[in-house]
N, C-alpha and C positions, 0 to 999 in steps of 0.2 A: 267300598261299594255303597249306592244313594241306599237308601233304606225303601221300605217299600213304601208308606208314606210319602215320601220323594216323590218316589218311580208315578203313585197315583195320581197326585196334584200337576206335575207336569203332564202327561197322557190327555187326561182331563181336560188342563187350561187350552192343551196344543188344538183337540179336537173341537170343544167350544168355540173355544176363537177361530179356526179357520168356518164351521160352521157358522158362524153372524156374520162374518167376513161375505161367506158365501149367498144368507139370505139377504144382507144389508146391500151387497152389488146386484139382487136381483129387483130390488126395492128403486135402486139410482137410475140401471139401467136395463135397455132388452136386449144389451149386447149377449149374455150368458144364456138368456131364452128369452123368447119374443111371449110366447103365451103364459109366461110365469108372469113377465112384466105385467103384461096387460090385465092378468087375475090378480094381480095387487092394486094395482093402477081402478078396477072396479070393485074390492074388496075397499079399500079404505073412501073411498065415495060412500060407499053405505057407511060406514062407520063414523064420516062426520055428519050425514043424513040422519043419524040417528042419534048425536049429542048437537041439540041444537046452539047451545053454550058458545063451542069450538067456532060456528060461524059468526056468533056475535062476535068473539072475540079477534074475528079477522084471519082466523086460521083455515086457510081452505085442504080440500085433500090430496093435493101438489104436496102443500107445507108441509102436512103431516108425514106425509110417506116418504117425502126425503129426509126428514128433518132424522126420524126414525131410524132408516137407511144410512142414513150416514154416521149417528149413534152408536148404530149396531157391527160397521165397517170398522170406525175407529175404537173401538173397545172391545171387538175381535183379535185388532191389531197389537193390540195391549195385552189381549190373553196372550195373545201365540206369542211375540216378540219380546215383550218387556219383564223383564225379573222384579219381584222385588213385593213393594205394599201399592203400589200402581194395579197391579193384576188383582187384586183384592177390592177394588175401589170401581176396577174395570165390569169384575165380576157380580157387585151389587148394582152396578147402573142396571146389566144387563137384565139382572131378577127384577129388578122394576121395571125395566121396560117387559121383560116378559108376561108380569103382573096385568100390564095397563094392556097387553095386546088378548090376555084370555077375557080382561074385562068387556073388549072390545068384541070379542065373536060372540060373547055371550050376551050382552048389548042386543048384537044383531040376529038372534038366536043362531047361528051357525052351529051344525050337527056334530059331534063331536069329532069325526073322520077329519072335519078341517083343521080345526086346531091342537089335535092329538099331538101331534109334534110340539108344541109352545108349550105341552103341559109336562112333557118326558123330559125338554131340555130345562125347562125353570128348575124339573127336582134334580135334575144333573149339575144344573145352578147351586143350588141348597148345599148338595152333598159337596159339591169341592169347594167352595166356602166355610163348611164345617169345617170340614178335612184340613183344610189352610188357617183354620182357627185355633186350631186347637195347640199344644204347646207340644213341643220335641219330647220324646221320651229321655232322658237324661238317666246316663248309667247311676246306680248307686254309690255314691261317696261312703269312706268310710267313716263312719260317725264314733265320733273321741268324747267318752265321758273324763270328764276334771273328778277326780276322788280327792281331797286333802291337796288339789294345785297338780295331783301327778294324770298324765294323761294317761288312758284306759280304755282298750277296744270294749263298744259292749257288751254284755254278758253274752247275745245271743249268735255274735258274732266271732267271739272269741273260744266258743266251744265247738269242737268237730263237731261234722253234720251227726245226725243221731245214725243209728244202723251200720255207719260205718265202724271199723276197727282200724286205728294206727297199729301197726306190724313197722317191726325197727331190726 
């Protein structure tokens, strides 16, 4: 049976990843919703409106919004689909991009209601990157002291538990 660690990192990756899948396809296109697109489509307009850098640097808010979109598609795609240190990899792009998208609302002062969502999924981000950082709990080996070359369970290990009685 997965352990429960397991059970959480998968859960986790599956619903992350189809969630950026889901905002990143609303980001490309207005086939999933017409007025989601188009709220994106005038949210990141202010958003290069307000880092004037971004247009020197020849990035309009077409660029940005697909560029983003498409980021968030394929490394949803990574969450949900792919096993492995790929999903970890997948899962840090997305905490920066999520990083650079609250920077962005708050840039634009946007009231919290807007981007409440980018701040609940970035710590759902944290948490299952923790969770996948961290090391497998590994059953207890029995550990062998050498006395004089002879091998010898430890002390603490080789004496019944206390409270109990052996009965023979």
């Amino acid at each position: 049976m997965a352990s429960p660690r397991t059970i959480t990192i998968v859960a986790l990756s599956v619903a992350l990843g189809l969630f950026f899948v889901f905002m990143g396809t609303i980001k490309l296109t207005p086939r999933l919703s017409r007025d989601a697109y188009n709220e994106m489509k005038r949210a990141y307009k202010s958003y290069v409106r307000a880092l004037p850098m971004l247009k020197k640097m020849g990035v309009s808010s077409i660029l940005l919004r697909k560029s983003i979109g498409a980021l968030e598609v394929t490394c949803g795609i990574i969450m949900t689909l792919v096993p492995g240190r790929p999903k970890d990899v997948a899962n840090f792009l997305l905490l920066l991009l999520v990083l650079a998208v609250l920077f962005f609302h708050q840039l634009v002062g946007d009231p919290l209601k807007r981007y409440a969502h980018a701040l609940v999924f970035g710590i759902l981000l944290t948490c299952r990157l923790l969770i996948a950082r961290q090391p497998e709990e590994q059953p207890p080996e029995k550990r062998i002291l050498l006395v004089n070359g002879d091998e010898q369970p430890l002390i603490h290990e080789a004496a019944p538990e206390q409270g109990k009685m052996k009965v023979s």
